[in-house]
N, C-alpha and C positions, 0 to 999 in steps of 0.2 A: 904576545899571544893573540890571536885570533879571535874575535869576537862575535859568534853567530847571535846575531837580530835577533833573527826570525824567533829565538828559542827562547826570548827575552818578553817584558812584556810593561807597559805603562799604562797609565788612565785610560788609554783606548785601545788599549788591544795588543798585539803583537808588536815591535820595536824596530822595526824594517825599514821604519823612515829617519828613526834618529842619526844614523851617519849622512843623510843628503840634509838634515836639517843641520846638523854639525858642521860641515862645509858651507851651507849658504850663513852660518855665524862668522865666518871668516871673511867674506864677501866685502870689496874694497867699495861698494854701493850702499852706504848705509843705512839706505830703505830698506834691501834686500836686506841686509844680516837683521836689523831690527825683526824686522817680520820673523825672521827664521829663527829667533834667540826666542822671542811671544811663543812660538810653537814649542820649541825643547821645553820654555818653563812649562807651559799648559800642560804638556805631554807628561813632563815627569815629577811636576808638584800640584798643579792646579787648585783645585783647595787644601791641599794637606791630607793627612788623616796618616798616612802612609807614606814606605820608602822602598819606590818598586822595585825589582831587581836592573832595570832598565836605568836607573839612575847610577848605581853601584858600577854599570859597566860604564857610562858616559864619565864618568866623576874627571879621571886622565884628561880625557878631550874636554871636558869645561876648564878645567886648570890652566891645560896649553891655551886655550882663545884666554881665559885671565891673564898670565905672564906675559902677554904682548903680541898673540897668536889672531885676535882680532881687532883689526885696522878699527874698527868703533865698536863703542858701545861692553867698554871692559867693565866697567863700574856694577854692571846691569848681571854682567855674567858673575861676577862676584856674589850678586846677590843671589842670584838663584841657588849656588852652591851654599850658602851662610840658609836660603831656607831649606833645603833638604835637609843640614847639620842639623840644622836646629830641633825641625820634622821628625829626625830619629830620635833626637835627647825625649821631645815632650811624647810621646805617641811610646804604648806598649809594645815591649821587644817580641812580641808575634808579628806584628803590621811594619817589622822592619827587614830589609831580604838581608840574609844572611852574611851577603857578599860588603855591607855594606862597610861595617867598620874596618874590617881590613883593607877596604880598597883606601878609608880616610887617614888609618893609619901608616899606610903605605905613603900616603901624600901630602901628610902634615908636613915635612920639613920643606915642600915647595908652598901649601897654604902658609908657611907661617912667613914663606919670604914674603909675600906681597904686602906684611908689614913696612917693606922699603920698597915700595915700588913708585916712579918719581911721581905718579899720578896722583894729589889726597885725596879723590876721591874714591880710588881704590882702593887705599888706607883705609879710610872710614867705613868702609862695605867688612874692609877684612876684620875691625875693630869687633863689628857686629856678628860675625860669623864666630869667630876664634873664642870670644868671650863666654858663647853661650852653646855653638854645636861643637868645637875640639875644647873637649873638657879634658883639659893634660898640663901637667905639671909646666910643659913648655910652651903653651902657649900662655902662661899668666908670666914666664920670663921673657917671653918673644915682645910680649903688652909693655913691662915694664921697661924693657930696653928700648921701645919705641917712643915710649913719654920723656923717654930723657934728651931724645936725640930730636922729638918735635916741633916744628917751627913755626905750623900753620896753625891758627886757633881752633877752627872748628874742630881739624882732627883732635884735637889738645880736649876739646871738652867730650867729642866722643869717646876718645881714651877714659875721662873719668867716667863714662857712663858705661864701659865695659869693665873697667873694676871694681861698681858696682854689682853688674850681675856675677861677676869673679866670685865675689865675696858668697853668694850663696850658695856655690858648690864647693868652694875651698876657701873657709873661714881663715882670716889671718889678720890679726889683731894689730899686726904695722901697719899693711895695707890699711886698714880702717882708719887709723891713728894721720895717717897721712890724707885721707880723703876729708876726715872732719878738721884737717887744719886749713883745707883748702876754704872751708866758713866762713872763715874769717881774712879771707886776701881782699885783694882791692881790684880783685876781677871779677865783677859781676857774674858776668855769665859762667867762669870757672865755679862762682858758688854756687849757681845753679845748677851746674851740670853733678857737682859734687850733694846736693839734695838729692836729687832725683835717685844718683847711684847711691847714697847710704838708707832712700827708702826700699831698694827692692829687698833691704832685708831686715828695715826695721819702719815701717809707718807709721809712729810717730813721728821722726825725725821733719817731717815736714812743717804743719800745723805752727809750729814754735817761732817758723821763719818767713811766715806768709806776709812780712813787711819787704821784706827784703825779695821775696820772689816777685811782688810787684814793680820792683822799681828795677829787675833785671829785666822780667819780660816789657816792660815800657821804654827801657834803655835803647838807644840806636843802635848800640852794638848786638843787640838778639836777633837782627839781621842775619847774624852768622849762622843761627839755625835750621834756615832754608836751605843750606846745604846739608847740612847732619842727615848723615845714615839713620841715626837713632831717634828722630825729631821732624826732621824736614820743616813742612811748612806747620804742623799742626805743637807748636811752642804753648800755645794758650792751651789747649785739652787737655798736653801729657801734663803740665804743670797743675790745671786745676785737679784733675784726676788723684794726685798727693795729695790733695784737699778733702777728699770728699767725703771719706769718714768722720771727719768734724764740720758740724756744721754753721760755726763760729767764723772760722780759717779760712770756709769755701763761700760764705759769703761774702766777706770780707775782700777777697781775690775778688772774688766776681765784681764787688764794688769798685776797690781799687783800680784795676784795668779798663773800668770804662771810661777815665781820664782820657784813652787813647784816640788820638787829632785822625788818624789815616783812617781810610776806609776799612784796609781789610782789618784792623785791631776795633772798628769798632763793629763789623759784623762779627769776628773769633769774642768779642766780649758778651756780646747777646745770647750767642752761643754757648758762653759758659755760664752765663744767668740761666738760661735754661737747664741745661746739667744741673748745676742746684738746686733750682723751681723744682724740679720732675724727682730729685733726691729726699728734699726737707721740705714740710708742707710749711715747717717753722719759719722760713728765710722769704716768704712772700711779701712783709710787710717794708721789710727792709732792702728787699731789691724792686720792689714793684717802681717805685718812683725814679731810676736809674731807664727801666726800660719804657717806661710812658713819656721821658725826656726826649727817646728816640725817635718818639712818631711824629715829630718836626723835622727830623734828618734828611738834610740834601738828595742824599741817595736813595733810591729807590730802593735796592736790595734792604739797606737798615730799616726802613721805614717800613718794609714787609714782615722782616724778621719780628719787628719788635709789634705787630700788632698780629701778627701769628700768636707770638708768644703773651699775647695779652688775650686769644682767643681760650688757648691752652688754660687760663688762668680762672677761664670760667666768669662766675659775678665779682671773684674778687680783684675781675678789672671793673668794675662797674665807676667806678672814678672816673676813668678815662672814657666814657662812653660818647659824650660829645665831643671830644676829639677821635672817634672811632666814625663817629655818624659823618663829621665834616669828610674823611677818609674814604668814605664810602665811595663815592665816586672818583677816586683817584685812579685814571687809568695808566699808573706808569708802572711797565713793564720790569718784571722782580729780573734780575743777574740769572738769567735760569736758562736750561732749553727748554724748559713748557711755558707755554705764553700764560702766565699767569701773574696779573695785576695786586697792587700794592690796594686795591679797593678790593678784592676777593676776600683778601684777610681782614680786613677792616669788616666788610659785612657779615664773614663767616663769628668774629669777635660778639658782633655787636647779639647776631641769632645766639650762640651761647650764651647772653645775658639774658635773653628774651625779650630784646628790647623792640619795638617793632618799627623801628627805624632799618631796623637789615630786611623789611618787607619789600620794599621797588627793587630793591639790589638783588634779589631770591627771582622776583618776580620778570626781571629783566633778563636775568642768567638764563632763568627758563625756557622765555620765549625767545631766546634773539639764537645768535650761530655757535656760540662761545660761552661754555657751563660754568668755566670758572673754578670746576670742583669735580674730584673723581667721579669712576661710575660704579666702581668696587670698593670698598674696604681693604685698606693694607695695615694688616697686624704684624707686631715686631717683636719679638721679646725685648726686655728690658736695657736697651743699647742706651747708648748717651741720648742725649735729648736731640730728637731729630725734629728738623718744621716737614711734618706730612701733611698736604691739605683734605680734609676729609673728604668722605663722599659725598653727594648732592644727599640721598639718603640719611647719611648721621646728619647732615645740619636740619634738612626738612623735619625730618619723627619727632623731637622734643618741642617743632612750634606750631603745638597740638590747637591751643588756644585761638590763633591764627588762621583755620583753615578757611574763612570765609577770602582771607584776599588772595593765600596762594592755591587755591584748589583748582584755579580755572585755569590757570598757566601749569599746574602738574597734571590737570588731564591733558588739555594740548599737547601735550611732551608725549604723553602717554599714548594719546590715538596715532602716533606717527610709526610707534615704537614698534620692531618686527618681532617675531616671535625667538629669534637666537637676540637679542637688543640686551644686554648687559643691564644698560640705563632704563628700559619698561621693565626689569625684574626687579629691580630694585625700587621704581617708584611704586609698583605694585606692596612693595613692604610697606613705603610710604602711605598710602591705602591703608593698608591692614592693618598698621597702628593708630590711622585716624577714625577708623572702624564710620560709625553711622554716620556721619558729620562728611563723609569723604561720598556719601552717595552719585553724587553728579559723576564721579569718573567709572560707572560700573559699565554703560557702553564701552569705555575704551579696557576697562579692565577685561571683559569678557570674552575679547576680540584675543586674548593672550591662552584664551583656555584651550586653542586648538594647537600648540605648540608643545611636542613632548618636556623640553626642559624650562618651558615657562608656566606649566598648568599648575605646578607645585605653588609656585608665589603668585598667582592667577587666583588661584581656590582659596589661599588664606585669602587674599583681600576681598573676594565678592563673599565669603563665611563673615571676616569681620564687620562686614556693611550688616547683616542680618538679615530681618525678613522681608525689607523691601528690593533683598535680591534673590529673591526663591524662586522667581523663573530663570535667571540666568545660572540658579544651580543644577535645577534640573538638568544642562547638558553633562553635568559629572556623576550622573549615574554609573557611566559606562566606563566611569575611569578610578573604580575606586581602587585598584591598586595602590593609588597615591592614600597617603594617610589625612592628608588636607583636604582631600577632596568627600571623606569621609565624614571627615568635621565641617566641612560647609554642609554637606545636606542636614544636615543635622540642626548646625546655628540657623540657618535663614529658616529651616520649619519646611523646605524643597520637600525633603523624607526625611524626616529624623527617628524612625522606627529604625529603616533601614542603617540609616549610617552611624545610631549606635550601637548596630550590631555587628557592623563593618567594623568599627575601629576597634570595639572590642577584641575584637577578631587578629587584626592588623599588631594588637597588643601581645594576645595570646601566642601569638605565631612569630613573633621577634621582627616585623615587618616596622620600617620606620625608624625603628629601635626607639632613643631615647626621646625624637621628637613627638612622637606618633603617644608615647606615655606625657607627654606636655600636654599634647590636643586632648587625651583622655580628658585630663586634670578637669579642664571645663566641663566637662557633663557632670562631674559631680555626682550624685546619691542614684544618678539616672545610670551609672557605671556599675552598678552595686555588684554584678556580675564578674568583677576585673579583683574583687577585693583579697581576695587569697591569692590569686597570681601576683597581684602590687606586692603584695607581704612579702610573697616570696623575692621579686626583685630588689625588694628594697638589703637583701644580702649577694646579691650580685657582685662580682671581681670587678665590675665595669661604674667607676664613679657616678660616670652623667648618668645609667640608669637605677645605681642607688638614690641620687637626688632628685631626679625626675619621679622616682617610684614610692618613695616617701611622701613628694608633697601631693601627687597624686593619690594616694591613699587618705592622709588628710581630707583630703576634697569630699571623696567617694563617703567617708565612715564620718567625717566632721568629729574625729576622734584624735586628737592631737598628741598624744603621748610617745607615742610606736614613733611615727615621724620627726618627732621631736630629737629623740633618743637621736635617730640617723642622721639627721641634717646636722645637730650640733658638732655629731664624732667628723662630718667631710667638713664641715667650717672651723672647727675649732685650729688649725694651723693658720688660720689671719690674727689671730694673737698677736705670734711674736712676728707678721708681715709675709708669711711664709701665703706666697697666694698663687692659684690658678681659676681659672675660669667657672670651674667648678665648686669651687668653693663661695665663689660669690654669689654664685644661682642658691646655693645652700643658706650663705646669710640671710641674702632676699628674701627666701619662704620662709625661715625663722621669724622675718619682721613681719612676713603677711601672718602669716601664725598669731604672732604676738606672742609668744614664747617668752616665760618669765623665770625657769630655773635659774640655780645659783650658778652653773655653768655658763649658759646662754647668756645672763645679769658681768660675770666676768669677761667673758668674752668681748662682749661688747665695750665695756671700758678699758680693755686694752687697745683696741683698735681705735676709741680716740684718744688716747694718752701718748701713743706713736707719734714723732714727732717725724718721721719719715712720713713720704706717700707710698701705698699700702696697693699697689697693680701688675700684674703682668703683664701686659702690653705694653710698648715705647710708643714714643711721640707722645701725640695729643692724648692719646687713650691712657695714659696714664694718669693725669688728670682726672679723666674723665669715671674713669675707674672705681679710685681713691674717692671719687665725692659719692660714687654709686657706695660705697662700701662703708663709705661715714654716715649715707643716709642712715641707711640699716642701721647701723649700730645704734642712733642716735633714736629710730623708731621703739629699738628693741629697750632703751632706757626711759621714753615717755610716757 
């Protein structure tokens, strides 16, 4: 049958390219078909979500290049087919095209030959496809006839790790019977592979055997994993990742594996100290000394990792701070593509302590060619523990105390800075957090007010200097569309008739939205105009502007009950850990409050009895989060 393109359609558009991209798969130029196989996937999975009909007609043609139809790179086309299978199991049968099962059921008995195909690493691709996207009675026989008849190891332990996820959609009590005898063989890595597959349907199963999955993964033979379809290179994660519901099991793992002599087992062990760290605030005490060990390591990469990850840990690295301070000036170059030093981490550690040894090392970043430290914030949800290094901004704001040594190397930064400059909007925060004490940088702050997308973070920081910046506010007369810039005439005393009637205004009219009721908050009793409209916001469908609108009505009335009632209902889910961004602005105002019901009094002793960290952000901010939110709690119990 005849296949019209043009009527078809993938990720980008109309399907007209995938027969000349299906030809150059075949291409006896392995450049060429590489390239051309990156484009089919891109085209017809690219991140998931769906199964376009454009892939439904392709399926035939990725088969034939699987069966031996391209000269390289079979293994690859394997996979792409095993993620679209997979793509339609997990994804609702709306977001799947129609055409789709039937073309796979048309095609299983050639998917299931590739189970003998002389290539294993074709095997192992098809292990992982057949297991989890051809859910059919013959493909769990196609599995088992191929475990009997298999020679090579690795496919041997991917086989177990596909009868594994077998078992979730077609329970079979032999099957099982025979994966938990596999426990107790004298094949290490067969036991592990046998873990892994009896957790995806029962997690427990692991925890119990975290003696034994350490001396697999340390074994020479876990080598074999770097070929696994199901595994690859990342042996250490999927294994700790069994762990992490207990937090006994996963430090224990994290302990145990850092026994490991090679490089990369002892940068994947750092790695899984962190997963932990970032999981159980509980397991600090007991891995902390494992990674302070590290910052003697040979390698740079380790030696980075591990005082990153002492950065993350806040004060309760403060043991290791003189071996942080020595580190400071370590200029070797981390395993990275961004030039970023083994003393970046080392000084960003030592400023989270507040230690003011990370001062020349701030001071130096500033003024020299090379920052050392982003120029934005990158937020993550809750992924494994990643080392992000922060931005020059989160390490500058908290070393308030500070500002007489680094003030004069973050104006210089700043007088250069252009008005689209990334890095002057942000030191501009910098500014605004240091409020009066930052005055020397209002020249170069004021220089940023003639910039449409820089006036906003311009105006908060010459509003939080005050009134020894009331002539440089005067120029935001003319701009108070901005809600900051309403609140500087106001703070410095420029006009503060006028721009508490601006904001007021700015409030009234939904302009700003949630931030612009933040800037309210400070005028306080001088708002007394906004007090019925606050009341009213503060039942809003929109979170930030119920929290924002609550503590701003406190401010306005110095009436705490009404706001009280709000803030506790948006904070009370960090209870049981349950958190967003909004919810922590919610705690915070409860602890400025001082807020003492029996709710607010619960509340907060659940959040420190959590033996988890308590954030929605990955990486470092999770940390960083969790101590933000045990403040609070800790305020609201004093």
């Amino acid at each position: 049958m005849t296949v019209v393109w043009s009527e078809l359609e993938h990720n980008y558009g109309d399907a007209s390219d995938i027969p000349e991209l299906l030809r150059g798969c075949a291409s006896q130029d392995a450049e060429v078909a590489g390239r051309a196989l990156y484009e089919v996937s891109n085209n017809l999975y690219h991140q998931g979500g769906w199964v376009c009909s454009a892939a439904s007609a392709a399926l035939p043609f990725l088969i034939d290049l699987a069966a031996g139809g391209a000269a390289h790179h079979r293994p690859h086309v394997v996979e792409v087919i095993g993620r679209l299978a997979r793509e339609a199991v997990a994804v609702e049968p709306r977001f799947v095209d129609p055409a789709w099962q039937p073309a796979l059921d048309a095609m299983r008995p050639r998917l299931l030959a590739l189970l003998d195909d002389p290539d294993p690493e074709v095997r192992r691709e098809a292990t992982l496809m057949l297991s989890d996207g051809v859910r059919h009675p013959e493909s769990v026989e196609a599995l088992r006839r191929r475990w009997s008849a298999e020679t090579d190891r690795t496919t041997r332990c991917d086989l177990v790790r596909a009868f594994g996820v077998v078992l979730t959609w077609a329970p079979d009590e032999s099957l099982r019977a025979e994966l938990v005898a596999l426990l107790s063989g004298d094949d290490l890595q067969l036991c592990l592979a046998a873990v892994h597959a009896l957790a995806e349907s029962d997690p427990a199963v692991a925890p119990p055997h975290v003696d034994m999955l350490v001396r697999a993964v340390l074994d020479p033979d876990a080598a074999l994993w770097r070929d696994s379809a199901w595994i690859g290179g990342a042996l250490v994660r999927t294994t700790g990742d069994l762990l992490a519901v207990d937090p006994v099991a996963a430090t224990a793992f994290a302990i145990g594996i850092s026994q490991d002599r090679e490089v990369d087992g002892r940068v994947a062990s750092l790695g899984q100290a962190g997963s932990v760290l970032s999981e159980w605030r509980t397991a600090t005490g007991a891995i902390l000394p494992l990674v302070g060990r590290r910052l003697h390591d040979d390698t740079p990469e380790v030696r980075y990792r591990a005082a990153a990850l002492l950065a993350c840990l806040g004060l309760d690295a403060k043991p290791y701070a003189d071996h942080l301070a020595a580190l400071a000036a370590d200029p070797a170059i981390r395993n990275s593509r961004r030039v970023t030093t083994v003393g970046d981490a080392a000084v960003w550690a030592l400023a989270r302590q507040d230690d003011p040894r990370c001062l020349p090392g701030l001071v130096e970043r500033l003024s020299g060619d090379r920052l050392g430290f982003g120029t934005a914030g990158a937020y993550h949800g809750r992924l494994p523990h990643l080392i992000m290094q922060p931005a020059i901004h989160e390490v500058l704001i908290p070393l308030r105390r500070h500002v007489d040594v680094l003030l004069d190397a973050v104006t210089a930064r700043l007088a250069t800075a252009r008005e689209d400059d990334v890095l002057g909007w942000t030191l501009c925060d910098v500014v605004a957090a240091w409020g009066p004490a930052a005055e020397a940088a209002l020249p170069a702050v004021a220089r940023l007010l003639h910039g449409e997308r820089s006036l906003p973070r311009a105006a908060k920081a010459i509003g939080a200097i005050g009134p020894p910046a009331a002539d440089a506010a005067k120029a935001l007369r003319n701009n108070t569309t901005e809600p900051t810039a309403a609140w500087a005439l106001w703070r410095t005393g420029a006009d503060p008739d006028f721009g508490i009637e601006t904001l007021v205004h700015h409030v009234a009219e939904g302009r700003g939205y949630h931030n612009a009721i933040a800037l309210l908050a400070e005028l306080g009793p001088q708002a007394a105009a906004s007090t019925d409209h606050l009341r009213d916001l503060t039942r809003s469908d929109n979170d930030w502007t119920r929290v924002e609108a609550a503590h701003a009505l406190w401010r306005v009335t110095e009436d705490p009950t009404a706001p009280i009632t709000t803030l506790t209902d948006l904070a009370e889910p960090l209870s049981t850990g349950d958190c967003l961004p909004v919810r922590i602005a919610a705690l915070r105002y409860l602890a400025d409050i001082g807020a003492s019901t029996e709710r607010v009094t619960t509340l907060a002793r659940a959040i420190l009895d959590n033996p988890r960290r308590i954030a929605y952000s990955g990486g470092w901010h999770t940390f960083a989060e969790d101590e933000e939110i045990r403040a609070a709690a800790t305020r609201l119990l004093s």
